[in-house]
N, C-alpha and C positions, 0 to 999 in steps of 0.2 A: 504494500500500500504506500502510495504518495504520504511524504509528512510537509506538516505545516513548515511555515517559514517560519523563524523568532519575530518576521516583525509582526506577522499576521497573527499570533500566538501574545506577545505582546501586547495589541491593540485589543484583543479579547480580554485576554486582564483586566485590561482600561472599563470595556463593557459590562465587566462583573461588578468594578468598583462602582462605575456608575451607578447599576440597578440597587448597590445597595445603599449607595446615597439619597436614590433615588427612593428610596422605600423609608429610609429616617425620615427624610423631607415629607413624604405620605403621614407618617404616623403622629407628625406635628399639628399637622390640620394648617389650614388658612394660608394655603399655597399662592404665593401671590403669581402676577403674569410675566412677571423678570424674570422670576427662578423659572419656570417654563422657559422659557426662551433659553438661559444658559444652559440647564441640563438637556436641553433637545437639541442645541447647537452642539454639544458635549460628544451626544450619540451620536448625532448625523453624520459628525467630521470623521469619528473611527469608523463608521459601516462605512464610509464614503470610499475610504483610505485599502477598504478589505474588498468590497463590491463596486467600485466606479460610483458615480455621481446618479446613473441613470437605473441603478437596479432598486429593483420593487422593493426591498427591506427600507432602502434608504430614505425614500419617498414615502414609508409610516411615521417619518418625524421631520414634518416641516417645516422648512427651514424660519429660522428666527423672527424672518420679516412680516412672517404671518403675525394676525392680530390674536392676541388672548384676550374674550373678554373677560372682568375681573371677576365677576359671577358664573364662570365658567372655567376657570383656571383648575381648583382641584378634580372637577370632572375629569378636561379633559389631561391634568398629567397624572392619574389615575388609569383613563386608558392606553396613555403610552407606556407606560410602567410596564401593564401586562403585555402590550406587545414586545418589550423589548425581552421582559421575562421568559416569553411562548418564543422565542426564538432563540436565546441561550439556551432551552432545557432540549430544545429539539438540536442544537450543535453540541452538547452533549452527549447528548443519548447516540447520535452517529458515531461520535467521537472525531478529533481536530482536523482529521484529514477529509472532514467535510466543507472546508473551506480550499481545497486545493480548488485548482481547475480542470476541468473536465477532458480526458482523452478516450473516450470510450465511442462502443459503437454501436450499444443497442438504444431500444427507446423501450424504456421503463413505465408501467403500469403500476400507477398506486391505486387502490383500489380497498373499500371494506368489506361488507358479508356480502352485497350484495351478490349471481353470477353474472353477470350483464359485461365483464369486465372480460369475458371469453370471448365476446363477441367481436370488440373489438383486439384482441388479441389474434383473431381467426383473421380479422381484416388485416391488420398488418402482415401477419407471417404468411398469409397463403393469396392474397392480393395484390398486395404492394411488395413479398418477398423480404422483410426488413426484422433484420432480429432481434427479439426483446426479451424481456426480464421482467419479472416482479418477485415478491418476498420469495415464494414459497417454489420459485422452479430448482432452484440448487436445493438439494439436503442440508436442510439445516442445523441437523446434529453436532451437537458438539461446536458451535459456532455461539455468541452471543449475539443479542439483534443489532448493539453498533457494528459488529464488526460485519455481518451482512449486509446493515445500510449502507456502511463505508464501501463495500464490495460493489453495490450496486450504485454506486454514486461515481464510484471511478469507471465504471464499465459504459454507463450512460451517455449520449450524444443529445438526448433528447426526453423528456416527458411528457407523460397525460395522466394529470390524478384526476379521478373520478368521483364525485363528489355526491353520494346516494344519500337518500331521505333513509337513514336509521335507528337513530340515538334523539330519542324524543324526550323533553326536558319539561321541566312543573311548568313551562309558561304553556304549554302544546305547542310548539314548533320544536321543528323535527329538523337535526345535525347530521351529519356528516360522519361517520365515526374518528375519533379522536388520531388514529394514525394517520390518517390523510390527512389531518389537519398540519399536522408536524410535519408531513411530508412535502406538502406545497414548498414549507419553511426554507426545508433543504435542499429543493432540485431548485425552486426559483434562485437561490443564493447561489449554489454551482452552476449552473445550465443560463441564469438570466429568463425573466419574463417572459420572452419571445420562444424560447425552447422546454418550456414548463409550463404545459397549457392546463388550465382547470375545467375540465368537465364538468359541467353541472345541472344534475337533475332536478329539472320542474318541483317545485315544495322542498327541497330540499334549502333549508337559511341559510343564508352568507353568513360567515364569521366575517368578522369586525374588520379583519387583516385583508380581509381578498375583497372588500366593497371598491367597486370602482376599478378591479385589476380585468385582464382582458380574461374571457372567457367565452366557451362556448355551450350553449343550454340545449336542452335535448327533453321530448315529452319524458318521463315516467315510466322505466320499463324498457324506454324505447331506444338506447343508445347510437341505432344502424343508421336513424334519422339523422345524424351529424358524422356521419363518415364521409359526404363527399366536402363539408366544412376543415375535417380534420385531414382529408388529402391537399387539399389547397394550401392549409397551411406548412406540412411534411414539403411541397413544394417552394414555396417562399424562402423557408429556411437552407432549399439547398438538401434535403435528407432522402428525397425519393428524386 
């Protein structure tokens, strides 16, 4: 496996210190719109430094010149908190060599219980001829699951997590299951936006992270309905 660089390793540090600055500052209450501004210019500049200026983690904490208003300040550095949180425990759990970058040459399917995730797997490998991976095609014995993500994160050229109505919550709207959520984290942060596409099923709720990121929706059930969406794009990128 690819290892991190010290400086990329380094600037994660930085990111650990911050979230727990970041959570003293929480626990004070009466956050005002200054302190937002610096601890979010704090995070921007090291994800910037580790992902470029233009990738999707970067653009969950924007930049300074935006306005806080003052009746809104603990809210919203409350939900940056947990984004920056939901994305250090998911660069964790792969472990560090989840920040390298990408030389692999399959396209990766993330995916939860639902089976719908065969289907497009049938379209890639016996359509488009192009070879993929997800969790469970290698034997996973004796493996723990970072180092399988790590495995399949260096293998990968390209993504599709699938994002199915599962995990229904006290409000009644219905998530996604919790790996795909982490998973988005990691391919979009290796692969970049544009090569880590989010599928996503009719009723199934956006998380807070992916509002506003590109994506492609598909009826309920019906994933085949966005395969000639999902060729188009394999074309754009250069991958078919």
């Amino acid at each position: 496996m690819s290892e991190i660089g010290t400086t990329e390793e380094a600037l994660l540090d930085q990111l650990f210190y911050q979230l727990k600055q970041g959570k003293t500052l929480l626990d004070k209450g009466g956050v005002k719109p200054g302190q937002v501004k610096m601890w979010t210019s704090a995070v921007r500049s090291r994800l910037n430094k580790i992902y470029g200026k233009e990738s999707e983690i970067a653009k969950c904490f924007p930049t300074p010149k935006d306005k806080v208003p003052s009746d809104q300040a603990q809210e919203i550095f409350s939900q940056r908190l947990n984004k920056l949180l939901t994305f250090l425990e998911s660069v964790q759990k792969a472990g560090y060599s989840s920040l390298c970058k990408a030389k692999g040459d399959r396209v990766f399917i993330g995916h939860g219980q639902s089976p719908i995730w065969r289907e497009l797997k049938d379209f890639l490998s016996e359509r488009l001829e192009l070879p993929w991976d997800e969790f469970n095609k290698e034997a996973v014995a004796g493996y723990t699951t970072f180092e399988r993500i790590s495995e399949m994160l260096n293998n990968a050229n390209f993504a599709f997590l699938i994002m199915t109505a599962e995990d229904e919550q006290s409000d009644t709207s219905i998530h996604a299951r919790q790996n795909v959520v982490h998973e988005v984290g990691l391919f979009q942060g290796r692969l970049g936006p544009k090569k880590a596409i989010i599928l996503l099923e009719n009723g199934c709720e956006e998380f807070s992270n992916i509002v506003g990121l590109s994506q492609i929706r598909f009826p309920k059930g019906h994933i085949s309905a966005a395969f000639e969406k999902i060729r188009r794009v394999l074309e754009r990128e250069n991958i078919i």
